[in-house]
C-alpha positions as CSV (number, residue, x, y, z in Angstrom):
1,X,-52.6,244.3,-38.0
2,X,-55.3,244.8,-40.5
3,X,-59.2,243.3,-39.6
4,X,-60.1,241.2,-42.2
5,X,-62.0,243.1,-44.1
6,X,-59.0,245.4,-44.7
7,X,-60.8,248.3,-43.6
8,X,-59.2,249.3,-40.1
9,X,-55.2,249.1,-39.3
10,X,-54.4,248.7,-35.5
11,X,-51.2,249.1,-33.3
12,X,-51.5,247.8,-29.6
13,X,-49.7,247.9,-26.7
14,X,-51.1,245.3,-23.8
15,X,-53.0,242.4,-22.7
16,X,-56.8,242.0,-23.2
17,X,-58.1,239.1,-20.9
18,X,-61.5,238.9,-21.7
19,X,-60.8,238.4,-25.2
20,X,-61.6,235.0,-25.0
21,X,-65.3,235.9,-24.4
22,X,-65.0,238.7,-26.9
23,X,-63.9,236.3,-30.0
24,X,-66.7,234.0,-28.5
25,X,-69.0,236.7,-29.3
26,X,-67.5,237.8,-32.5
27,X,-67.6,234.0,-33.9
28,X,-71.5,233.8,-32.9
29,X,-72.2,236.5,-34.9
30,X,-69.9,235.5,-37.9
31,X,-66.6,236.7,-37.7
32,X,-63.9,234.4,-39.1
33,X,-60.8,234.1,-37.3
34,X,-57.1,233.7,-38.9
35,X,-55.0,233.6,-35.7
36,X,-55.7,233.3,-31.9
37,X,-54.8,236.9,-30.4
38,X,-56.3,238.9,-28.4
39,X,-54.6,241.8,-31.0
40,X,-56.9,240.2,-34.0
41,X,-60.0,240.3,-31.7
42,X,-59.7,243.6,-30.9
43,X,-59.3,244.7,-34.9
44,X,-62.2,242.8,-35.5
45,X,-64.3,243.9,-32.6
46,X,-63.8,247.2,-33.5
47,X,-64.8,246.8,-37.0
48,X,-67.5,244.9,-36.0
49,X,-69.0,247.2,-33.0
50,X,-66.9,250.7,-33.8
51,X,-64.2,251.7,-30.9
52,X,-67.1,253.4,-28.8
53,X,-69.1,250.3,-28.9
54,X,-65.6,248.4,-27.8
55,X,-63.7,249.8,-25.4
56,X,-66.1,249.7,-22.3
57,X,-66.3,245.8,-23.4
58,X,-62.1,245.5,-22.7
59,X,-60.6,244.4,-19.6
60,X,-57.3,244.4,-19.8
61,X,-54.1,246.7,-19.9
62,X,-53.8,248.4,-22.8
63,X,-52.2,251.5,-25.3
64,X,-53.6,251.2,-29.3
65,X,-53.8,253.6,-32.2
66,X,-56.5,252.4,-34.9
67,X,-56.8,254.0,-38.3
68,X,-60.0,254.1,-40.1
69,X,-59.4,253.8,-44.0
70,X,-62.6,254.5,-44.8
71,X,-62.8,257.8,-42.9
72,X,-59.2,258.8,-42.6
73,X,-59.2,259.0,-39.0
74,X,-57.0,258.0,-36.1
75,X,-58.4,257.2,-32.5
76,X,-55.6,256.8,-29.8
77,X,-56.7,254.8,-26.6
78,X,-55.3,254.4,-23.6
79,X,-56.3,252.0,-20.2
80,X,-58.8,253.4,-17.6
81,X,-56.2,253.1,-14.7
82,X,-52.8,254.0,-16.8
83,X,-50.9,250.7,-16.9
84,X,-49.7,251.6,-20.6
85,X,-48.4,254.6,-21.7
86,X,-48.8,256.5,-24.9
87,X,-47.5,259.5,-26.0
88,X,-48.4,262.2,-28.8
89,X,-48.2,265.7,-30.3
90,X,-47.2,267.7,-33.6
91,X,-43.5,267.3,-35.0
92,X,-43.7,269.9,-38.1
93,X,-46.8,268.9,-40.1
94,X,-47.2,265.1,-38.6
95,X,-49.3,264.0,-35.8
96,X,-47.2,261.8,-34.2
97,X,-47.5,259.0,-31.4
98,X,-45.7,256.3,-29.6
99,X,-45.0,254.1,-26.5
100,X,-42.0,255.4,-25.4
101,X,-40.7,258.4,-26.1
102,X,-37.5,257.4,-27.5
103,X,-39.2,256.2,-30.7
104,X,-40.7,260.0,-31.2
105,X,-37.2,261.5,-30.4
106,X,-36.1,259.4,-34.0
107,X,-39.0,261.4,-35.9
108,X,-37.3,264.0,-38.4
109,X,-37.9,267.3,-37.5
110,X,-37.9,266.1,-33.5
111,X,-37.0,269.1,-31.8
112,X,-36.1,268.0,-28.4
113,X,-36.8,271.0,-26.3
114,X,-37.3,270.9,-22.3
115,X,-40.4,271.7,-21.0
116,X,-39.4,274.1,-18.1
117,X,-43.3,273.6,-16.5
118,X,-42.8,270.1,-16.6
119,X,-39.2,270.5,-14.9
120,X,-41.0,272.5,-12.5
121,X,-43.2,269.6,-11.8
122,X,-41.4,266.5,-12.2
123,X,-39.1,268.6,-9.1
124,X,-42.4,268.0,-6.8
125,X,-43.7,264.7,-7.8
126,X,-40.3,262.6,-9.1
127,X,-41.9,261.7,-12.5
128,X,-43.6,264.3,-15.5
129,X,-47.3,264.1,-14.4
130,X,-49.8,263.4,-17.6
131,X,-50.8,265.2,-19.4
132,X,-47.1,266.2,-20.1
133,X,-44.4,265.1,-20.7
134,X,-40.9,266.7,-20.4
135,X,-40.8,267.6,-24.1
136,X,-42.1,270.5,-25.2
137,X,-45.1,269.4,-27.8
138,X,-45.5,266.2,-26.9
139,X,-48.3,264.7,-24.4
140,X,-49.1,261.5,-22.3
141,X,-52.6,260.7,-23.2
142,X,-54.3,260.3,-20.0
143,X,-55.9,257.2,-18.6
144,X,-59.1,256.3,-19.8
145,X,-58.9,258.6,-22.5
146,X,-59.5,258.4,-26.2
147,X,-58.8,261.0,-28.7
148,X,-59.5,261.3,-32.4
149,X,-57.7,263.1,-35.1
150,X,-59.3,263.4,-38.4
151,X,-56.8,263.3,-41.3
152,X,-55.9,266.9,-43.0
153,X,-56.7,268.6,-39.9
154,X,-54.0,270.9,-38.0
155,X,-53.1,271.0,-34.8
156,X,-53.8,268.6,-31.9
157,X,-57.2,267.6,-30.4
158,X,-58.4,267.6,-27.3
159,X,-59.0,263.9,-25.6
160,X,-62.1,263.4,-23.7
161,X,-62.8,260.2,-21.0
162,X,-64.5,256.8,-22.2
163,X,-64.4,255.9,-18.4
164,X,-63.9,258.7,-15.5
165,X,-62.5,257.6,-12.7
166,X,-64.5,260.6,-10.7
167,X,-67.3,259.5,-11.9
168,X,-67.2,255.8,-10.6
169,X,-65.8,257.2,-7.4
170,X,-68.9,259.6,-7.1
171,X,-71.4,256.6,-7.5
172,X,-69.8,254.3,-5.8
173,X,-69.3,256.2,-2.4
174,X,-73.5,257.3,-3.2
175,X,-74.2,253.2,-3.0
176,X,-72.3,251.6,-0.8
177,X,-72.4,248.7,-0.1
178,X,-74.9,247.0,2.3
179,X,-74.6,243.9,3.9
180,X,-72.5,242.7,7.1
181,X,-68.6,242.8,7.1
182,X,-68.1,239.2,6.0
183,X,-70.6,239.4,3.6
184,X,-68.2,242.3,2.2
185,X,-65.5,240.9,2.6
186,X,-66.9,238.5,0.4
187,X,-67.6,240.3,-2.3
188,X,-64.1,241.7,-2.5
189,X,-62.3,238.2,-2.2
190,X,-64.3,237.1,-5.0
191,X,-63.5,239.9,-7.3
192,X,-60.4,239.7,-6.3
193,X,-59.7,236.1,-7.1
194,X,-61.6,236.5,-10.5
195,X,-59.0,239.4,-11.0
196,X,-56.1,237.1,-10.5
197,X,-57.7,233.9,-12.2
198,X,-58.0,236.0,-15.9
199,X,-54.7,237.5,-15.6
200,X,-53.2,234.2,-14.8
201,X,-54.2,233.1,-18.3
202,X,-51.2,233.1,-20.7
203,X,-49.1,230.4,-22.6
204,X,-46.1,231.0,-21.1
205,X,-44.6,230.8,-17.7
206,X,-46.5,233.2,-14.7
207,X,-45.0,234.4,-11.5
208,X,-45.5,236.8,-8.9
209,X,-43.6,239.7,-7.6
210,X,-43.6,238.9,-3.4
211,X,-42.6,241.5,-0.9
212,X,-44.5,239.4,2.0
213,X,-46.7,242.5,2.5
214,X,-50.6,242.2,2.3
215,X,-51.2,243.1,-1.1
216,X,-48.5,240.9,-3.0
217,X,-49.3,238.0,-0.1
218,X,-52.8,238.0,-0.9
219,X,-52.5,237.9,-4.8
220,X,-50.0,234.7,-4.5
221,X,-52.5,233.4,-2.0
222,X,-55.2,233.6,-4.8
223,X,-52.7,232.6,-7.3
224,X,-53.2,228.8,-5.2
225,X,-56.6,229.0,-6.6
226,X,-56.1,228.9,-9.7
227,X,-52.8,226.4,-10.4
228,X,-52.5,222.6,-10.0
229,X,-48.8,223.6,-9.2
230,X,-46.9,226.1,-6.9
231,X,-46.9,229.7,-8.1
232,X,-42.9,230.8,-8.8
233,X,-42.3,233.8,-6.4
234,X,-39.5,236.3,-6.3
235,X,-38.0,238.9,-4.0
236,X,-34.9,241.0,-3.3
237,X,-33.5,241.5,-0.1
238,X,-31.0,244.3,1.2
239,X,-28.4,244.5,4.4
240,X,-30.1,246.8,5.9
241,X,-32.7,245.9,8.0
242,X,-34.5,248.6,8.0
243,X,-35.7,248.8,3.9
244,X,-35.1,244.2,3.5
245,X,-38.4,242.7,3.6
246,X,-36.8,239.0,2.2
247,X,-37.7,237.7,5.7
248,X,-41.2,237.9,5.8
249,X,-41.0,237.5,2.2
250,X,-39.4,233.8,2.1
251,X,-41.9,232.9,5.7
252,X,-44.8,233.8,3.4
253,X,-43.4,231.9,0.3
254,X,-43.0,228.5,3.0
255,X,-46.3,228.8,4.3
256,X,-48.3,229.2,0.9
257,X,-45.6,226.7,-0.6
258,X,-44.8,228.6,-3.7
259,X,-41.1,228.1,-5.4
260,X,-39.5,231.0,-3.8
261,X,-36.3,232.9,-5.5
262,X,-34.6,235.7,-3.7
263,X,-31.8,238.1,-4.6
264,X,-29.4,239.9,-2.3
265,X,-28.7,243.1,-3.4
266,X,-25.1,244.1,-3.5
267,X,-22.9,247.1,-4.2
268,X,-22.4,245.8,-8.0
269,X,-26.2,245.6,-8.6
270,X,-26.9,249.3,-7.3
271,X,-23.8,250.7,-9.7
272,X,-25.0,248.4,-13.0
273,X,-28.5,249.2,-12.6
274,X,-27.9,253.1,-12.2
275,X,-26.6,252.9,-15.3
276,X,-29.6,251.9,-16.7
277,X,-32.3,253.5,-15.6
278,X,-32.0,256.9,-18.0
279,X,-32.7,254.9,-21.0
280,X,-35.1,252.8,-19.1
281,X,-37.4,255.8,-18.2
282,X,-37.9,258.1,-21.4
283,X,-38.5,261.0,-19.6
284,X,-36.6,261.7,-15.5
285,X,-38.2,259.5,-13.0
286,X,-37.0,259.6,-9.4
287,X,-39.1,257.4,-7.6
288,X,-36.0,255.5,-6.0
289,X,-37.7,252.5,-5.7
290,X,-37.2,252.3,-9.5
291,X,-33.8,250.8,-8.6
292,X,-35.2,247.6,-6.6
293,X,-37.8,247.5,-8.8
294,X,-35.8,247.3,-12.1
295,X,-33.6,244.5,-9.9
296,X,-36.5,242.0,-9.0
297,X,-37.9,242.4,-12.4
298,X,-34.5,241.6,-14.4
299,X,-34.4,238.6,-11.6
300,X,-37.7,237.3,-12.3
301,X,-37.4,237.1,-16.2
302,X,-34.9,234.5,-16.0
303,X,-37.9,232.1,-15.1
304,X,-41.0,233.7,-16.3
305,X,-42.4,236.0,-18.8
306,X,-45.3,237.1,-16.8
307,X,-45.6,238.3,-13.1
308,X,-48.7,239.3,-11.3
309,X,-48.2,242.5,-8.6
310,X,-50.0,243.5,-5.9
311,X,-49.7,247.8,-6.7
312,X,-53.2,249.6,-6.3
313,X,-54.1,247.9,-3.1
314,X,-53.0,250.7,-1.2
315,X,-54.7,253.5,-3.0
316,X,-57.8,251.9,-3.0
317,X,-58.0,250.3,0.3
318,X,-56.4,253.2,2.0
319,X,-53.2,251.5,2.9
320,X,-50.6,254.5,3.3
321,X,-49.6,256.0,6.2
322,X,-51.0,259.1,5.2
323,X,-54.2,258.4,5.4
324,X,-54.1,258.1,8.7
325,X,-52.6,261.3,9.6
326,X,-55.5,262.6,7.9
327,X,-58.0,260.9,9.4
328,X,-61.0,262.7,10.4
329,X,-60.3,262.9,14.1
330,X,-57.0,263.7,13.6
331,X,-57.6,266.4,11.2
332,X,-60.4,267.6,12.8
333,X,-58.5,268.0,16.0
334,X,-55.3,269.5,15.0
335,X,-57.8,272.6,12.9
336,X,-58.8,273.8,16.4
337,X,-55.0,275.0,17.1
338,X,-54.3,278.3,16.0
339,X,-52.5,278.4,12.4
340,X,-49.5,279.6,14.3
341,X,-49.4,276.8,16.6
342,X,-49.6,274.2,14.3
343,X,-46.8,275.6,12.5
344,X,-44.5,275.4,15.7
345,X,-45.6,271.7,16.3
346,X,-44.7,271.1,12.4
347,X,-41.6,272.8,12.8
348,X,-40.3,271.1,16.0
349,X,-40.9,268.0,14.7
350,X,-39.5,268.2,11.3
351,X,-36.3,270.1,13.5
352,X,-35.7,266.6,14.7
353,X,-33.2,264.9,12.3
354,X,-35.5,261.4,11.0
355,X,-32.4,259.2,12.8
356,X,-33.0,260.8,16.1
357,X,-37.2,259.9,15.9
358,X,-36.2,256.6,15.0
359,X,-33.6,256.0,17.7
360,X,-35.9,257.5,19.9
361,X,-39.3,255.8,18.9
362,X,-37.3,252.5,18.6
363,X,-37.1,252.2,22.3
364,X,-40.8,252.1,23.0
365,X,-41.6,249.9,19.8
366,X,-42.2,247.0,22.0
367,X,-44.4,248.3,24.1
368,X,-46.6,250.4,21.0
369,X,-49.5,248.9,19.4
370,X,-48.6,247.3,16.5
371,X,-49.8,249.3,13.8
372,X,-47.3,252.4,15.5
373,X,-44.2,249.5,14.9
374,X,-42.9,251.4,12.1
375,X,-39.8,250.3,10.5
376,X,-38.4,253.8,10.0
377,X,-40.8,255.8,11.8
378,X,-38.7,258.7,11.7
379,X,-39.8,258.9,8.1
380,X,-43.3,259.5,9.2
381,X,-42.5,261.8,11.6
382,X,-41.0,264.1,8.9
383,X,-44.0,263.6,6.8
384,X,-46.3,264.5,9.8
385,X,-44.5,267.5,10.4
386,X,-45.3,269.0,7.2
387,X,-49.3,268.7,7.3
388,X,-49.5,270.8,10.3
389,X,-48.8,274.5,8.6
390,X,-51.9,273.9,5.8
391,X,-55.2,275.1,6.2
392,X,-56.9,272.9,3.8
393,X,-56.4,269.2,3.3
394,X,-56.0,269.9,-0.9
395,X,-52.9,272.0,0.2
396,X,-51.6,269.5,2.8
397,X,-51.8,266.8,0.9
398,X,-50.1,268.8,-2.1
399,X,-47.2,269.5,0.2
400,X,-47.1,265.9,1.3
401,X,-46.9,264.8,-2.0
402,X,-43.9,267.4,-3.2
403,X,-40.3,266.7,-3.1
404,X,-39.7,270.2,-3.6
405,X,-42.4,272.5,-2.3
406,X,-41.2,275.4,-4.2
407,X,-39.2,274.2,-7.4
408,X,-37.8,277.9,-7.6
409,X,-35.5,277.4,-5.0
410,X,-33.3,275.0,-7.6
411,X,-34.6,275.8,-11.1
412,X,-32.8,278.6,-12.1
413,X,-35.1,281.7,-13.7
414,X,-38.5,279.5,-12.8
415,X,-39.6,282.5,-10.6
416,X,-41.3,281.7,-7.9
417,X,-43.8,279.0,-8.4
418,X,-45.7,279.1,-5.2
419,X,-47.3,275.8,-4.4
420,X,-48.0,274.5,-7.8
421,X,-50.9,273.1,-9.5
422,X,-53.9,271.5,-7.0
423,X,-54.0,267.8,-6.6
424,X,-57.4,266.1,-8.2
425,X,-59.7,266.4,-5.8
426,X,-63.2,265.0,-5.3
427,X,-65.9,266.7,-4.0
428,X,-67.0,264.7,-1.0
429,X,-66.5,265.3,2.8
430,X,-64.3,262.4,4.1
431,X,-60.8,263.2,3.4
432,X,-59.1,259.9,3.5
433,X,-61.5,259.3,0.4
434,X,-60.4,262.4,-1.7
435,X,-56.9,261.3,-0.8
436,X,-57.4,258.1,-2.0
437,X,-59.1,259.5,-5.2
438,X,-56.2,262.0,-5.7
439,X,-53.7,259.0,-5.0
440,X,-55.7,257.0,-8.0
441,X,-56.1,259.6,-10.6
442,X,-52.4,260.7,-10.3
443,X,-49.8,259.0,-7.9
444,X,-50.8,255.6,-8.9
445,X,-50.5,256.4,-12.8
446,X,-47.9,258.5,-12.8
447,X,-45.8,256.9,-10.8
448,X,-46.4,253.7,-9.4
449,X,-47.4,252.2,-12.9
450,X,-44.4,254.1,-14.8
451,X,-42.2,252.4,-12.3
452,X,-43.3,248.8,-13.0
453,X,-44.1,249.2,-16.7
454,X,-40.8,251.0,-17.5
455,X,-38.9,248.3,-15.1
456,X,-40.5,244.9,-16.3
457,X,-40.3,246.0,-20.2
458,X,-36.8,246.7,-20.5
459,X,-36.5,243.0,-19.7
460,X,-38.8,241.6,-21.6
461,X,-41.1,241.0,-18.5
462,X,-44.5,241.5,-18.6
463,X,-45.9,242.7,-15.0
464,X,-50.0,241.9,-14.2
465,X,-52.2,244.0,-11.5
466,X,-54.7,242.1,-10.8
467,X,-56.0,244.6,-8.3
468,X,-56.2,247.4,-10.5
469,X,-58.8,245.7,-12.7
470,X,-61.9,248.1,-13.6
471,X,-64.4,246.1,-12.3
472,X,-62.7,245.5,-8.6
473,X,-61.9,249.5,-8.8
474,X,-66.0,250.4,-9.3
475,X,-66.2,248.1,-6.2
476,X,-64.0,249.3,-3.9
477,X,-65.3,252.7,-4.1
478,X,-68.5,251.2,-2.8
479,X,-66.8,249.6,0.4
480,X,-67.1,252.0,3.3
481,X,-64.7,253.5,5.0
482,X,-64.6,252.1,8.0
483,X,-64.0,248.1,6.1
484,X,-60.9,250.0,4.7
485,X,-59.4,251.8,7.7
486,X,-60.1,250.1,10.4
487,X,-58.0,250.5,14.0
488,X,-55.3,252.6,12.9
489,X,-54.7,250.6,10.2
490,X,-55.7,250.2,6.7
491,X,-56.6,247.7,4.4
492,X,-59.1,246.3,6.6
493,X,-60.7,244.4,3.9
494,X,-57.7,243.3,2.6
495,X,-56.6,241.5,6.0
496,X,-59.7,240.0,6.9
497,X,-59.1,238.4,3.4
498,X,-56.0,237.9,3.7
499,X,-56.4,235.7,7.1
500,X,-58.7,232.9,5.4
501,X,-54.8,231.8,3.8
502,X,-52.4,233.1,6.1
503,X,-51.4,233.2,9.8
504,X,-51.9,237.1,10.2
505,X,-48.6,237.0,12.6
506,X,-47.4,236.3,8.9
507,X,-48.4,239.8,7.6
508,X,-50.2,242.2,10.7
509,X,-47.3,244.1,10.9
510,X,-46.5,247.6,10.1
511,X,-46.5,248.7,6.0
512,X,-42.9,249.1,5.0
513,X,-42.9,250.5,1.3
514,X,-40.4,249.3,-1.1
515,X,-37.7,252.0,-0.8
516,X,-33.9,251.6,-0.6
517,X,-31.4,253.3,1.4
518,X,-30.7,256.1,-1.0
519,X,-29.2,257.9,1.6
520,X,-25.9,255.7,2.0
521,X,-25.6,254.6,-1.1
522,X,-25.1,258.1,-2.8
523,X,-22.3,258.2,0.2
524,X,-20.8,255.2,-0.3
525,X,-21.4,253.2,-3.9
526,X,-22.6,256.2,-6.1
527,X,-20.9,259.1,-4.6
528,X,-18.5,258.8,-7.9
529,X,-21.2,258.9,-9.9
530,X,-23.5,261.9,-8.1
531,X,-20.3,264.0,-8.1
532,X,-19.6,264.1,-11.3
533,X,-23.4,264.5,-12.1
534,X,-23.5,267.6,-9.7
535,X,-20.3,269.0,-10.7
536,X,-20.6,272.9,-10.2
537,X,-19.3,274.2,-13.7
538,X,-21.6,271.8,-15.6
539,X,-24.6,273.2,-13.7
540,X,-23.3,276.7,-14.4
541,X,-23.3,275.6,-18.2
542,X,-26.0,273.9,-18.6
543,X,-28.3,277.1,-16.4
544,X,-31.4,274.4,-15.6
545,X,-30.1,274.4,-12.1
546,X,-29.3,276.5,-9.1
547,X,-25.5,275.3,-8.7
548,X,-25.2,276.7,-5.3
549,X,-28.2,275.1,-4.2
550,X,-27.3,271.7,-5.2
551,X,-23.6,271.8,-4.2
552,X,-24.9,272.9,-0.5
553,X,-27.4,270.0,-0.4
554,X,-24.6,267.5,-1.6
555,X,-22.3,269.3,0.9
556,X,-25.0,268.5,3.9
557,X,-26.0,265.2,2.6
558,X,-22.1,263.9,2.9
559,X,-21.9,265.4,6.2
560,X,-25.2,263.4,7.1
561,X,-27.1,266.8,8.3
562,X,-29.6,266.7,5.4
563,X,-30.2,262.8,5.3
564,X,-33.9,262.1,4.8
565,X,-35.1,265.5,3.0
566,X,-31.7,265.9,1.5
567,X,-31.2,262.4,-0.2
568,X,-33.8,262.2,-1.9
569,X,-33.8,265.9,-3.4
570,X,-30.7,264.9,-4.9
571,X,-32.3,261.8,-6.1
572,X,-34.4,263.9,-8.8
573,X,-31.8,266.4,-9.7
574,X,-29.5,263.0,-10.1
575,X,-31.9,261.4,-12.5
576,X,-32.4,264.5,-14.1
577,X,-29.0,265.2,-15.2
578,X,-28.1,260.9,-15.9
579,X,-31.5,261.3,-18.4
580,X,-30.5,264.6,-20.3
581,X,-27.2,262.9,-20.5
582,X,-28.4,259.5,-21.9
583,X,-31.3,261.4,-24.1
584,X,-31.2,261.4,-27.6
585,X,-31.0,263.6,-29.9
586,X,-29.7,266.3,-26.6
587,X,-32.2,267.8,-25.2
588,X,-32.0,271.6,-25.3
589,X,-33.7,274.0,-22.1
């Protein structure tokens, strides 16, 4: 779109919601308006205010390139927290840049190579963190990032932050907030709810994804707020009991009296939507929850073209598990054992299969405080186990965070790659905060927003976080600690919210995650599919990967000796090889 004096082009990717007030601004001061999008009042602010005097005005989701005739340059923005990707780099003489990767893989001249470093990390984290991405020469901007590139010029620039997240995390945890805990909690609902009332704005049907957790329970509980009518809901459900959340899901749904739609996953889903995922994700991703993800999201567009989420709560309210373990008692305690003592403890407890833990812990579950309930505690065990051997948080959490600790053990000729780049890390002393920090500068956009952006676009289904608004980020870092995690459990905040709409029996029970049993499906369902994926002489030909590596880990994972670990290593190599088989032009290591 051109602004209307013709002197700025723009190309946008997103959702503005405050351009209402923007164009309210722009037609006070004199701007005339041809159409009512919030893509023609961002042109024109911009040509009105320049894009440094307009970005810190947007709140919204958002990727745009805008060309300045007059100057012959090209500024490439991207969203503070990552909701929308965009890609760049050099193909011969042209800058280049995109959405999706697929679009740059078209470009003549598109050279396709593999990016062994970002092999080497994808391996650790499931997904290419920014700024790469898995082709050589071609980036991820970063979130909250702009970058200019003046025409005629060679080579690529380097991007600098409009908004840093360290930065907001610095001041807000130097002012917190003051005030009692309900006064707190009633600053959050009410950012909260004005979170959820703008992105509920649209002319065309809104939903909400609802896993009957806190975070999606408490945006659909807001949602009430702000509709004359009951919000439509949707959720999938699975046979096994220990991954299906539909229960508490649909209890939520009839208390808050929303019109409720559930799918049962089956066998056929799992195989059709396998299928999809390499084109789906432009790059490998092996989060697994990408498959339930893509599921509810396909399910959902059938009856709306908008869906609010509930993703971020947990990074900002310190709602994972892991957190806890690192908890400064906890931590604290387990330093004062010898390095070679916590390594035993680590090691005996990850020597226990996860199966056994959670045979074993299931027998005292109804006796154990609520927040130790854990649905597949075994899983947590495992994670427990492998904090115990570091001497510095950075490191443990690093480790935590890795699939595959040391990538050289499968990519052939990587070398040894020891533990890999550090995590972000803040310079403060509570380390459930820099985990969180870590958690929002690169789990949360690499992962967790790839997953729902890449899932609800390839339906045509645009997904909302209402909780990952800017201004509701600045204020959580200000919440203390203790109104986040809270009893040895976190989310404090969140609950106490939560518990003005809901009967907490509804939802103060143990976090469950939305993962899928990987496991048994690559067994049962898939197990066509991974073997010829894994097959030994295409690994040989293709050299990426360590063929007698991965045939002993499939080997192990079909005799059930390597289920927890082992399942979901395969997981990445799987996706890897489905991607370079569905990538276009082929992609050459």
């Amino acid at each position: 779109m051109l602004s209307s004096g013709g002197r700025f082009a723009i190309t946008y990717n997103g959702e503005i919601y405050n351009f209402k007030e923007l164009r309210r601004r722009l037609a006070g001061a004199g701007v005339r308006f041809r159409g009512g999008s919030d893509t023609e009042v961002l042109v024109e602010a911009i040509a009105a205010w320049g894009v440094a005097g307009t970005v810190p005005l947007l709140n919204g989701m958002f990727a745009f390139a805008v060309w300045d005739r007059d100057e012959r340059r090209l500024t490439l923005v991207r969203d503070r927290m990552g909701e929308k990707p965009l890609y760049y780099g050099r193909i011969g003489a042209a800058f280049v840049f995109a959405s999706e990767l697929k679009a740059l893989c078209q470009y003549p001249g598109f050279s396709g190579t593999i990016d062994r470093h970002a092999v080497r990390e994808y391996l650790r984290h499931d997904c290419v963190p920014s700024p790469r991405s898995i082709y050589e020469g071609i980036s991820k901007l970063p979130p909250g990032h702009v970058l200019h590139v003046e025409a005629g010029t060679a080579g690529v620039p380097a991007s600098r932050p409009y908004w840093s997240l360290a930065e907001v995390a610095a001041a807000g945890l130097a002012d917190p907030l003051d005030g009692s805990a309900d006064e707190i909690v009633d600053q959050v609902e009410s950012a909260i709810a004005t979170s959820v009332g703008l992105r509920m704005v649209a002319d065309v049907p809104v939903g909400a994804f609802l896993s009957g957790g806190v975070d999606s329970s408490l945006v659909v509980a807001l949602m009430r707020q702000h509709s004359a009518t009951a919000p439509r809901t949707f959720t999938i459900g699975f046979d096994d009991p220990a991954y299906d959340e539909s229960p508490q899901a649909e209890r939520v749904a009839r208390h808050l009296g929303t019109d409720h739609t559930e799918l049962r996953v089956g066998t056929d889903d799992v195989v059709r939507a396998v299928g999809r995922l390499p084109t789906i994700y432009d790059e490998p991703f092996a989060d697994s929850s990408q498959l339930p993800s893509f599921l509810v999201a396909e399910m959902t567009r059938r009856h709306v073209t908008v869906s609010l989420s509930g993703d971020g709560g947990d990074e900002l309210f310190a709602g994972y598990a892991r957190y806890q373990l690192f908890d400064r008692r906890l931590w604290s305690a387990s330093r004062q054992l010898p390095r070679t003592v916590r390594a035993g403890v680590g090691a005996a407890l990850g020597a226990v299969p996860p199966a056994a833990w959670d045979r074993t812990i299931g027998w005292a579950r109804p006796v154990l405080p609520r927040s130790l309930r854990q649905s597949r505690p075994g899983d947590k065990v495992q994670k427990m186990a492998r904090i115990f051997e570091h001497d510095s948080a950075r490191s443990a959490y690093s480790s935590l965070m890795s699939r595959w600790d040391d990538p050289a053990q499968v990519l052939a000729g990587a070398g040894s790659s020891g533990s890999g780049p550090q995590a972000p890390w803040l310079d403060t002393s509570s380390v459930v905060d820099q985990l969180m920090y870590s958690d929002q500068a690169g789990y949360l956009p690499d992962d967790i927003l790839t997953k729902v952006d890449r899932a609800t676009m390839a339906v045509g289904l645009e997904a909302r976080v209402p909780l990952l608004d800017h201004h509701l980020v600045e204020l959580a870092w200000r919440v203390p600690l203790t109104c986040k995690l809270r009893g040895g459990s976190g989310k404090w905040v969140l609950r106490r919210i939560l518990a003005r709409h809901l009967p907490p029996e509804l939802f103060d029970r143990p976090k469950m995650g939305f993962g899928v049993p990987i496991g048994s499906w690559l067994r049962e369902p898939l197990r066509d599919w991974a073997e010829a994926l894994l097959d030994r002489r295409r690994l040989a030909d293709e050299g990426l990967f360590a063929p007698q590596v991965v045939r002993d880990l499939w080997t192990d994972h079909l005799r059930r000796t390597d289920e927890w670990v082992g399942g979901h290593k395969l997981w990445t190599i799987l996706m890897f090889q489905a991607w370079r088989d569905a990538s276009r032009p082929p992609a050459r290591a």
